[in-house]
NUDREN-878245 format. One line per 10 residues: number of its first residue (from 1); for each residue x negated, y negated, z negated of N, C-alpha, C. Coordinates in Angstrom, 1 decimal. Each point is the difference from the previous one (the first is absolute). Layout:
BEGIN
NUM) X/Y/Z/X/Y/Z/X/Y/Z  ...
This chain:
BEGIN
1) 13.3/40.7/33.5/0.8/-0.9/0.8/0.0/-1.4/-0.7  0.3/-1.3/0.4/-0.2/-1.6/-0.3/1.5/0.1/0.2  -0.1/-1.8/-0.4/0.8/-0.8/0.0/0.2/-0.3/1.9  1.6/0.2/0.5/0.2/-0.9/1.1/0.3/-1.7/-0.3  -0.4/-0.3/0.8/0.2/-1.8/0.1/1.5/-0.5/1.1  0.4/-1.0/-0.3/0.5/-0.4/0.7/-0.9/-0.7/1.8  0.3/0.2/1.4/-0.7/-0.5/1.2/0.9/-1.1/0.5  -0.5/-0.8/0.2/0.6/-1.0/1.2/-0.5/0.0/1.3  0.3/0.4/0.3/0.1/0.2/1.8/-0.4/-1.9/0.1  -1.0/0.5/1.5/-0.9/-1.1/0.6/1.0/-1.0/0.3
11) 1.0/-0.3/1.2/0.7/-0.2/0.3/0.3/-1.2/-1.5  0.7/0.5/-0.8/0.9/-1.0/-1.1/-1.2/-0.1/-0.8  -1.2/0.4/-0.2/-1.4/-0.2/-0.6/-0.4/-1.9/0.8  -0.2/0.0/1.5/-0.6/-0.8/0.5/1.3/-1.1/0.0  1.4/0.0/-0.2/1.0/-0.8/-0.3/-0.2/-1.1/-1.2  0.0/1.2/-1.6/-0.1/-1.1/-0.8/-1.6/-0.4/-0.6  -1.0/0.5/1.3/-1.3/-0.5/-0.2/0.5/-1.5/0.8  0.3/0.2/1.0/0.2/-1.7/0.7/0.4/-0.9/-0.8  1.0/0.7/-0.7/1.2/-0.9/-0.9/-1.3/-0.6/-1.6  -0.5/0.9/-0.5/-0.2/-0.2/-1.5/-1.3/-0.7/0.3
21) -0.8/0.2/1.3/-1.2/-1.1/-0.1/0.4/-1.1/-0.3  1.3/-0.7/0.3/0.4/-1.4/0.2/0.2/-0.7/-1.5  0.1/1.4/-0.9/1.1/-0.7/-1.4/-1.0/0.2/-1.2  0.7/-0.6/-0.9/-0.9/-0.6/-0.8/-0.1/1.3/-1.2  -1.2/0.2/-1.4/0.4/1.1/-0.6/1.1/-0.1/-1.3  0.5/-0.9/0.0/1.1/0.0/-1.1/1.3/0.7/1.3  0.1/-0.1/1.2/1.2/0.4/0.7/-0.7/1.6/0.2  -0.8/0.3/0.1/-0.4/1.0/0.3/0.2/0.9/-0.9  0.1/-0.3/-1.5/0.1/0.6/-1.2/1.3/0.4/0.0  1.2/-1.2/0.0/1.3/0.6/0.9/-0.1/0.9/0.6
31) -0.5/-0.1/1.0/0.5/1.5/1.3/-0.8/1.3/-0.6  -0.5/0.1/-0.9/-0.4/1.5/-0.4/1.0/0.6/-0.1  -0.3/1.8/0.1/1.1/0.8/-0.4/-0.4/1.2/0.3  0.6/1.0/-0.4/-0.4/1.3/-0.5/0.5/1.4/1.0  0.6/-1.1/1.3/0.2/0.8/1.1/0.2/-0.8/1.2  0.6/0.5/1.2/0.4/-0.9/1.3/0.5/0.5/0.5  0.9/-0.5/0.9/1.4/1.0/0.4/-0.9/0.8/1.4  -1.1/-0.6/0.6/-0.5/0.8/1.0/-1.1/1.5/-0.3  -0.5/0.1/-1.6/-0.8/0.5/-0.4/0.1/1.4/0.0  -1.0/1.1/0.2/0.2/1.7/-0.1/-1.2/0.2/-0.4
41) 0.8/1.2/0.1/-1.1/0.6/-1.4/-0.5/1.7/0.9  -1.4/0.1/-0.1/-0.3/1.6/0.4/1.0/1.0/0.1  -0.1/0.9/0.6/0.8/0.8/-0.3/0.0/1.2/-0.8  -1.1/0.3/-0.3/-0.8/1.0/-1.2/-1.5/-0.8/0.0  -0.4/1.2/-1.4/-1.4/-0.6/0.0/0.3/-1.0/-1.7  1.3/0.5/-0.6/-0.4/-0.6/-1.5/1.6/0.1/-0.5  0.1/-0.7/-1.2/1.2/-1.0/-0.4/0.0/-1.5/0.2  1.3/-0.4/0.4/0.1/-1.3/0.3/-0.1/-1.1/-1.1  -1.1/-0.6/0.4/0.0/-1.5/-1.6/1.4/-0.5/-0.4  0.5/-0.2/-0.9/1.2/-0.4/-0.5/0.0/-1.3/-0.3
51) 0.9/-0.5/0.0/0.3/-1.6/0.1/-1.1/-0.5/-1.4  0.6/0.6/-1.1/-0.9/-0.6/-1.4/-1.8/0.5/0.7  -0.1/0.9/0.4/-1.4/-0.1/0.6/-0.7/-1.2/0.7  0.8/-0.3/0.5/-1.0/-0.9/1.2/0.2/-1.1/-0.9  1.4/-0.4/-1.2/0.3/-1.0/-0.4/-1.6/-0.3/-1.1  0.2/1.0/-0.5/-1.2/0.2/-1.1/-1.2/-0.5/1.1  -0.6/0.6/1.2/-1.3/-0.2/0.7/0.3/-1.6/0.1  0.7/-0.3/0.5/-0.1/-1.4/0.4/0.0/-1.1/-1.3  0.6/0.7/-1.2/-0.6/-0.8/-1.1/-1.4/0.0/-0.5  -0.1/1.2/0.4/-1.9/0.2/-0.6/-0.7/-1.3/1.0
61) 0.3/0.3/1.0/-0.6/-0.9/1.1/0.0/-1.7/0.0  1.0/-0.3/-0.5/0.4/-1.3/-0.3/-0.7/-0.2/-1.0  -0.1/0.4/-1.3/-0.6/-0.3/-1.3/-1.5/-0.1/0.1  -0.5/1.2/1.2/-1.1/-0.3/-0.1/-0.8/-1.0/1.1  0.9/-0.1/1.1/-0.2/-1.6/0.5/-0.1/-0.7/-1.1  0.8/-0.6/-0.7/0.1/-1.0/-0.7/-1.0/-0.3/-0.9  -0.3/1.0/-0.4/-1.9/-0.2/-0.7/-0.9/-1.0/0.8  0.1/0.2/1.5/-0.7/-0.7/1.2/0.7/-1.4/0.2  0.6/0.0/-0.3/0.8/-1.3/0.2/1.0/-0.1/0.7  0.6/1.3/0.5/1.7/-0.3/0.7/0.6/-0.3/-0.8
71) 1.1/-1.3/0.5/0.4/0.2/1.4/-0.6/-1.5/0.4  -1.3/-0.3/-0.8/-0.3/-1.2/0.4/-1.3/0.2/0.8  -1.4/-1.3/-0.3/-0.9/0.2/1.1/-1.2/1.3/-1.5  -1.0/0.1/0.8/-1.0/1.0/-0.4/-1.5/0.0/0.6  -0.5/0.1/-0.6/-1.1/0.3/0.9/-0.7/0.9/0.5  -1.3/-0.2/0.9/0.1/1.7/1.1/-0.7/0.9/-1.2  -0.5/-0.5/-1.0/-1.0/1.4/-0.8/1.6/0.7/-1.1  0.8/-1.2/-0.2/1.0/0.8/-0.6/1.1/0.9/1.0  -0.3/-0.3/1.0/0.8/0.4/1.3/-0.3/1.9/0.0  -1.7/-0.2/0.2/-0.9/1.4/-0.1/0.3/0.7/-0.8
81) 0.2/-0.5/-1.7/-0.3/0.5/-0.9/2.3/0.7/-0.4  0.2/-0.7/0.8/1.8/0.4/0.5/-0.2/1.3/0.2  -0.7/-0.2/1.4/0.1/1.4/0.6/-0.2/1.3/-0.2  -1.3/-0.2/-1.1/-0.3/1.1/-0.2/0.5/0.5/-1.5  0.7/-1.3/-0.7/1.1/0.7/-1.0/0.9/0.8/1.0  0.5/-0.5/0.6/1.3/0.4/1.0/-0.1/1.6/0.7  -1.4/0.1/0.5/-0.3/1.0/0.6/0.4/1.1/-1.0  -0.9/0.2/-1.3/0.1/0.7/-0.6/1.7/0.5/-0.6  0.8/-1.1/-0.2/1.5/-0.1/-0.3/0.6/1.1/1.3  -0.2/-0.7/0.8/0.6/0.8/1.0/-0.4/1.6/0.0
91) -1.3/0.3/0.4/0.0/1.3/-0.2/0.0/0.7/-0.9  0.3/-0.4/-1.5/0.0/0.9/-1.1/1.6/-0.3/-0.6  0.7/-0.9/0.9/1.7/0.1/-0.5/0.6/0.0/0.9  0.1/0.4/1.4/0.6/0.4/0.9/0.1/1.7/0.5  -0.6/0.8/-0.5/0.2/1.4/-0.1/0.1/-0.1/1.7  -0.6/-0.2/1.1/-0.3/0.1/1.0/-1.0/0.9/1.0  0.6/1.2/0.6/-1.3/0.3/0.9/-0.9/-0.8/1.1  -0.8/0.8/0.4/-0.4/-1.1/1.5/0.8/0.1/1.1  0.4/1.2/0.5/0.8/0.0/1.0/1.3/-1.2/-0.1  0.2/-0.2/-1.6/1.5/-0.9/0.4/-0.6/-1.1/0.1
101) -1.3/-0.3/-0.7/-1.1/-1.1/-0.3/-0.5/-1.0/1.4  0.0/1.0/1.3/-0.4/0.0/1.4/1.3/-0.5/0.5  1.3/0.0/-0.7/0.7/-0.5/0.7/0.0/-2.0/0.2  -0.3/-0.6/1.2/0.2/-1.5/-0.6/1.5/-0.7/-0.3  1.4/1.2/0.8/1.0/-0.9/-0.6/0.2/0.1/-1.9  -0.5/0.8/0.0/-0.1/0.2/-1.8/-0.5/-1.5/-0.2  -1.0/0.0/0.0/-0.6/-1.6/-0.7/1.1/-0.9/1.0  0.3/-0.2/1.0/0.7/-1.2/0.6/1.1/-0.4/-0.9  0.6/1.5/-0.4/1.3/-0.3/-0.9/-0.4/-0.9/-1.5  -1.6/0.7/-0.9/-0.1/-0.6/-1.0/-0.8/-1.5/0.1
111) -0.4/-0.3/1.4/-0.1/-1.2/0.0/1.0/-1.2/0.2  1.0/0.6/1.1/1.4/-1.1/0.4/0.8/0.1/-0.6  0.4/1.4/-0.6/1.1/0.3/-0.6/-0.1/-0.4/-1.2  -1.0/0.7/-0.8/-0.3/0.3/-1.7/-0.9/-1.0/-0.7  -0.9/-0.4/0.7/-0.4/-1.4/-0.5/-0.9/-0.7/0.9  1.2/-1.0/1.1/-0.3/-0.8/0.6/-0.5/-1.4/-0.5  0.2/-0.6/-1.2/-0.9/-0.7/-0.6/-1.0/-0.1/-0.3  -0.6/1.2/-0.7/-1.2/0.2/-0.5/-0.6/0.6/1.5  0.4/0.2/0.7/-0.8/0.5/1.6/-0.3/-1.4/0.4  0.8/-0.7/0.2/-0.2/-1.4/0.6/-0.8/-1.0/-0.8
121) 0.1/0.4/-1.3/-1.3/-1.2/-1.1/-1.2/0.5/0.3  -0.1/1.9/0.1/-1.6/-0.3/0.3/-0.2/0.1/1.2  0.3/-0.1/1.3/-0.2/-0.3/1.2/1.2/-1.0/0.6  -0.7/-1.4/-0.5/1.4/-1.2/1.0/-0.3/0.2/1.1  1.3/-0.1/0.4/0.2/-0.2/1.7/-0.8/1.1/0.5  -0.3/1.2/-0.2/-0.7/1.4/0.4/0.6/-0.1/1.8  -1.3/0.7/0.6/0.1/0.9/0.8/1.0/1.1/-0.3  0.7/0.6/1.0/0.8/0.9/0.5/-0.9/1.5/-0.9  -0.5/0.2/0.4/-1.1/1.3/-0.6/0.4/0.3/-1.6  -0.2/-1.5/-0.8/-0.2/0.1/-1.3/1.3/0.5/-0.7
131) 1.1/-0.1/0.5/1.3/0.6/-0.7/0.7/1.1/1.1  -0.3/0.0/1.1/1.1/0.6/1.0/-0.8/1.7/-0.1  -1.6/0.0/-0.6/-0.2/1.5/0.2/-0.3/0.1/1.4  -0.3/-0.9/0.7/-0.4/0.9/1.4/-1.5/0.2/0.1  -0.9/-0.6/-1.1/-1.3/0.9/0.4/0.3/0.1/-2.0  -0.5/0.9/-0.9/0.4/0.1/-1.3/-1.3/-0.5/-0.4  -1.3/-0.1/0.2/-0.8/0.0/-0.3/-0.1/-1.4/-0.3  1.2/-1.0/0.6/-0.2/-1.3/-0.3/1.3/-0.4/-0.8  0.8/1.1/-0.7/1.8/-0.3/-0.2/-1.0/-0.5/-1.6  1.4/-0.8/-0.5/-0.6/-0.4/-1.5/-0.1/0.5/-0.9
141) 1.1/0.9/0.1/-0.1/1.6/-0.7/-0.5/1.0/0.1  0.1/0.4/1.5/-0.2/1.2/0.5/-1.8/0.3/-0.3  -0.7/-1.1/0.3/-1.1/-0.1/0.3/-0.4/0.1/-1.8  0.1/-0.1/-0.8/-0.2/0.3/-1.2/0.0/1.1/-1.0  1.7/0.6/1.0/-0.4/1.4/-0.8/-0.9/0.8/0.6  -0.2/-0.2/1.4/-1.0/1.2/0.1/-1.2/-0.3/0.1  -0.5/-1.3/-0.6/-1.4/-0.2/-0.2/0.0/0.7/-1.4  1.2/-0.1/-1.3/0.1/1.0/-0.9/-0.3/1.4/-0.1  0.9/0.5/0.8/0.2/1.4/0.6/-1.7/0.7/0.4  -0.6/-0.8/0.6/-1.5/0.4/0.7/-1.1/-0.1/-1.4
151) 0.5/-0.8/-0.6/-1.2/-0.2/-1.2/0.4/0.4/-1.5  1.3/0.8/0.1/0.9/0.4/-1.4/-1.1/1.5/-0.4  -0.6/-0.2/-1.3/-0.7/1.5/-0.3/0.6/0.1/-1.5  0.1/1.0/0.5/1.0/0.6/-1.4/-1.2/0.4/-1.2  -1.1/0.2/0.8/-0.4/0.5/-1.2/-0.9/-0.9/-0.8  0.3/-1.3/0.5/-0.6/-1.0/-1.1/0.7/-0.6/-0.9  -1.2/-0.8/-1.1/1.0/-0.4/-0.8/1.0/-1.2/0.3  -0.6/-0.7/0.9/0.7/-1.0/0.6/0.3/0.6/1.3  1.3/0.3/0.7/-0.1/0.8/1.4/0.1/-1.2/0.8  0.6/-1.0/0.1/-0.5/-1.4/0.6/-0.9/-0.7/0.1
161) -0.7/0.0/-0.3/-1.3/-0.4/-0.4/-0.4/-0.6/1.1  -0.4/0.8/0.9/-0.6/0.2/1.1/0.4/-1.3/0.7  1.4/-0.6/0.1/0.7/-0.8/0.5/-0.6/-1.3/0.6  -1.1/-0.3/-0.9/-0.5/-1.7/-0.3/-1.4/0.1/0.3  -0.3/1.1/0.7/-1.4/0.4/0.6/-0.3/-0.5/1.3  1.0/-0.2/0.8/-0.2/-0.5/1.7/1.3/-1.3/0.0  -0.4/-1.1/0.5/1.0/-1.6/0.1/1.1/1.1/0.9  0.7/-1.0/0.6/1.3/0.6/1.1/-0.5/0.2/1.2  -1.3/-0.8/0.5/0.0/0.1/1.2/-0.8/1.3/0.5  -0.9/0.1/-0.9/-1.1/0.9/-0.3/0.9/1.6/0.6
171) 0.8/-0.6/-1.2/0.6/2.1/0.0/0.2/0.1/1.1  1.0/-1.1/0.6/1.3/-0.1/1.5/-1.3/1.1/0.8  -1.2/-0.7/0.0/-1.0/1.0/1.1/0.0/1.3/-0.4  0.3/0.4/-1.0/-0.2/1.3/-0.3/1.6/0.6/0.9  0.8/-0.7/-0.3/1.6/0.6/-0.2/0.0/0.0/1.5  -0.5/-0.9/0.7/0.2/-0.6/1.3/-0.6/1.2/0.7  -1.1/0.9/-0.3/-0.2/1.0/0.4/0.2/1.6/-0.5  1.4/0.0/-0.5/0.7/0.8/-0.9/0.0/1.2/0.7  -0.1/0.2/1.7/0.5/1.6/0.4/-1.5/0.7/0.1  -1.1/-1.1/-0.1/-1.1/1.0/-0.2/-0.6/0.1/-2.0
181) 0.6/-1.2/-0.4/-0.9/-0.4/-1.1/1.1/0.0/-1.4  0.8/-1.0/0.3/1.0/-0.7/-1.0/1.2/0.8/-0.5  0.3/1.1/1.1/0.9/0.9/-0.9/-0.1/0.9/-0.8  -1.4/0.1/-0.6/-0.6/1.0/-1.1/-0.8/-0.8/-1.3  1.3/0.2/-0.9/-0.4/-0.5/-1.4/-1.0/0.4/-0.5  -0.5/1.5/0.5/-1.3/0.5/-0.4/-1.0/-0.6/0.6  -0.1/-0.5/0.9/-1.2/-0.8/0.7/-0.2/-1.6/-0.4  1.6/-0.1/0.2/0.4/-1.7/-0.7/-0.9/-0.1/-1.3  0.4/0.7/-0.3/-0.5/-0.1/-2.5/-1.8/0.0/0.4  -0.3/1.0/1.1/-1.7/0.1/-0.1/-0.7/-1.4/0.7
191) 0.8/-0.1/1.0/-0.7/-1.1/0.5/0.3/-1.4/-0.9  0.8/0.1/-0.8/-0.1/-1.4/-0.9/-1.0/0.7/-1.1  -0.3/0.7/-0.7/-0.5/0.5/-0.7/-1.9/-0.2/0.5  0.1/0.4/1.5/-1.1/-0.2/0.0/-0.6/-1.8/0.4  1.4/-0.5/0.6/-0.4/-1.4/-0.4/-0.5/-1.1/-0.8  0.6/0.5/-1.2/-0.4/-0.8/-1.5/-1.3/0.5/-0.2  -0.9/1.3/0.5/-1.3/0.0/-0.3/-1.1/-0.5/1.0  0.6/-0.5/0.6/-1.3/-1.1/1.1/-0.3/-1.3/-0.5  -1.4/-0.1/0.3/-0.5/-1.5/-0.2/0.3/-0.5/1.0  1.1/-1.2/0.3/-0.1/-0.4/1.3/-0.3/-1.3/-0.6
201) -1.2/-1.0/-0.4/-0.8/-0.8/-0.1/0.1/-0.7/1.4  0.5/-1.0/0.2/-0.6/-0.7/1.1/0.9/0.5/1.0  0.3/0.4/0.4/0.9/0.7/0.7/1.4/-0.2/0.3  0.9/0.0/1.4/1.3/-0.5/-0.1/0.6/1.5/0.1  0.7/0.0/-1.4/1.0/1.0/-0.5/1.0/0.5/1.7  0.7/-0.7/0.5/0.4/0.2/1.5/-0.9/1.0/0.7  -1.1/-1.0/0.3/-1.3/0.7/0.9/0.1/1.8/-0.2  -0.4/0.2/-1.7/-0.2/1.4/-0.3/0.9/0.3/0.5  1.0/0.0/-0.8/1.7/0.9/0.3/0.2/0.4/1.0  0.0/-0.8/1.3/0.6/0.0/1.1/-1.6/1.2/0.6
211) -0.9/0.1/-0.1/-1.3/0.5/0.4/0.5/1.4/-0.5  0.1/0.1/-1.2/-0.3/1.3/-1.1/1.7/0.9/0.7  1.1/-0.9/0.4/1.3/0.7/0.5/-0.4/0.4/1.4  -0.6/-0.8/0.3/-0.9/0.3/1.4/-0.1/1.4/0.5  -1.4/0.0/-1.1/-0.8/1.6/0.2/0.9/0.6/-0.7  0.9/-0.2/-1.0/0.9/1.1/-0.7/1.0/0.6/1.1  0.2/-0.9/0.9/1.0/0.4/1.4/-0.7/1.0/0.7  -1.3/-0.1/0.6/-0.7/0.8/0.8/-0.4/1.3/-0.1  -0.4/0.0/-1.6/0.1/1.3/-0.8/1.2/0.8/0.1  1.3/-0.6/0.2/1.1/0.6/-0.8/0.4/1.1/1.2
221) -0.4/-0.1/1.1/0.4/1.3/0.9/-1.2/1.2/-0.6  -0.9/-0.3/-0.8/-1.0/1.3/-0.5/0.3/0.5/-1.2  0.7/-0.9/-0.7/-0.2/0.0/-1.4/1.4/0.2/-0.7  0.3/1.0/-0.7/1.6/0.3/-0.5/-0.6/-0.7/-1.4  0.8/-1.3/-0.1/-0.7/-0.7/-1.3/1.0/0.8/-1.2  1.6/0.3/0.6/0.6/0.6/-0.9/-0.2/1.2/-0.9  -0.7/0.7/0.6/-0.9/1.3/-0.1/-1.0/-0.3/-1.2  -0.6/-1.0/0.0/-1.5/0.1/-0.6/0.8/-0.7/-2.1  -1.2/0.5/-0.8/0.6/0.1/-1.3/-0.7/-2.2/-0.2  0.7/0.4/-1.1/-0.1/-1.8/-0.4/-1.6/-0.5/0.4
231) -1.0/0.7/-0.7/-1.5/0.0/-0.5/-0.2/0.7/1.3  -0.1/0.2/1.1/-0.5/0.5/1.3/0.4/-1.4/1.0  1.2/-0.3/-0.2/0.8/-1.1/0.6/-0.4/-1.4/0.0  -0.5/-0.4/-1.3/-0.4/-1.1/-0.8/-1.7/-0.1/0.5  -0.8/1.5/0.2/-1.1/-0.8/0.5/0.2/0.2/1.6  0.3/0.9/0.6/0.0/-0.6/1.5/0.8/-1.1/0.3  1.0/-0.8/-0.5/0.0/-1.6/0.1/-0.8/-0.9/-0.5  -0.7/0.4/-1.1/-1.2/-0.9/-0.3/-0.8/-0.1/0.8  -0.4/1.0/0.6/-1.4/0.1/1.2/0.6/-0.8/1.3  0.9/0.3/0.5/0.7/-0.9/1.0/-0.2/-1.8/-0.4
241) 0.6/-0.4/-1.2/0.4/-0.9/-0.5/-1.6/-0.7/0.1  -0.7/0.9/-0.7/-1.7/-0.7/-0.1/-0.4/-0.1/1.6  0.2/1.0/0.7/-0.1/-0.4/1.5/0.4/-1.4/0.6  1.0/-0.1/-0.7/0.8/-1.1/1.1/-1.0/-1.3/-0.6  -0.1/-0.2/-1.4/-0.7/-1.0/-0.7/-1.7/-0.4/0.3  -0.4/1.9/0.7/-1.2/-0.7/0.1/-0.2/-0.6/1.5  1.0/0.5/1.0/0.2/-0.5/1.4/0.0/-1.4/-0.4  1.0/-0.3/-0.5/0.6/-1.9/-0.1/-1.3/-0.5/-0.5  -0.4/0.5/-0.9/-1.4/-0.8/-0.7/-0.9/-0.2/1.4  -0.3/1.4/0.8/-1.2/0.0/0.7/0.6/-1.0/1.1
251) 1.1/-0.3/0.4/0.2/-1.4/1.1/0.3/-1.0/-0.2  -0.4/-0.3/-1.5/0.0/-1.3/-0.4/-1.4/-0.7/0.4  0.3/-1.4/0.3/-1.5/-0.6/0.1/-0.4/-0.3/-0.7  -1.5/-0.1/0.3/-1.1/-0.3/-1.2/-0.6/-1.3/0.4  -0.4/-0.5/-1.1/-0.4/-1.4/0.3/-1.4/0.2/-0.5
């Protein structure tokens, strides 16, 4: 069993999103806090985070902005290189399953409630999506730990590792197709794994991905990828993967 989180209901979620786009991050840093009078919590399914819990999470999180440059300006490679400290923070000190992980008022809360600052430094003036949890795959948080969660291997010596293998937009394609593809960390780990061993020379990294997820989709009504052992796994996506690469090659023009 995990840790429960504190939820904020959509409703008072989309309230002080109206409100905190407007305000600046020194006021924003004011309105933190470690609960909300509208907030609940699961009803089973763990123990409830305790006030020094979240107090502690939200320090980790603050400190390690600040390496990036909160609460002032930054730039986008130190922005990236946030994230994916953060990613890892989150899933290895939040004692969280996925089912509570799946929930988006969970992150609504740790974005408006728990650190509406540091939510609002790295996305100003955000879309609705980015803090409110209504698609997770784009929340500031939410979307981080479970790009963690999908690429966490225990049995390496770095289990993060994997993290800094695909930019943000790259993965989203993977994640974006989570109910055939993206919700199996066993497939997630191979398909990056067999990513880093392509020559893609010449070639727009996009192009592959989106080709190689392609035929990975089409297969997936034949293929129980979860079934198959690492080294069985690893070359039927290579074969696929070299497929897609020699298609794109072959409708390139020739001069």
């Amino acid at each position: 069993m995990g840790v429960l989180y504190p939820r904020l209901l959509a409703e008072q979620a989309r309230t002080l999103h109206e409100l905190y786009r407007t305000l600046e991050i020194a006021e924003l840093s004011r309105r933190h806090s470690t609960s909300h009078d509208s907030s609940i919590f699961a009803a089973i399914g763990g123990d409830r985070a305790r006030v020094e819990d979240l107090a502690a999470l939200r320090a980790g999180v603050v400190q390690l902005a600040a390496e990036y440059g909160f609460p002032g300006e930054s730039t986008r490679d130190a922005r990236r290189e946030f994230d994916l400290r953060i990613a890892e923070f989150l899933h290895s000190g939040m004692q969280m399953v996925p089912a509570e992980a799946a929930a988006g008022d969970v992150w609504a809360f740790l974005a408006l409630v728990l650190l509406p600052d540091v939510s609002y430094w790295r996305y100003p003036r955000p879309p609705g999506d980015r803090v409110l949890a209504t698609d997770i795959t784009r929340h500031v948080f939410g979307r981080l730990w479970w790009r963690a969660q999908l690429v966490y291997s225990n049995d390496d010596q770095v289990p993060y590792e994997a993290l800094g293998v695909l930019g943000e937009a790259a993965f989203d394609q993977i994640y974006a197709r989570r109910k055939a593809l993206g919700a199996s960390p066993h497939l997630v780990k191979a398909i990056l794994r067999t990513w880093t061993s392509l020559d893609l020379a010449e070639l727009d990294e996009r192009d592959v991905l989106r080709g190689f997820l392609q035929r990975l989709l089409r297969l997936s009504p034949f293929v129980v990828f979860d079934a198959l052992e690492p080294v069985t796994l690893d070359l039927e996506l290579r074969v696929v993967a070299l497929e897609t690469i020699g298609a794109i090659r072959a409708d390139r023009p020739t001069f």
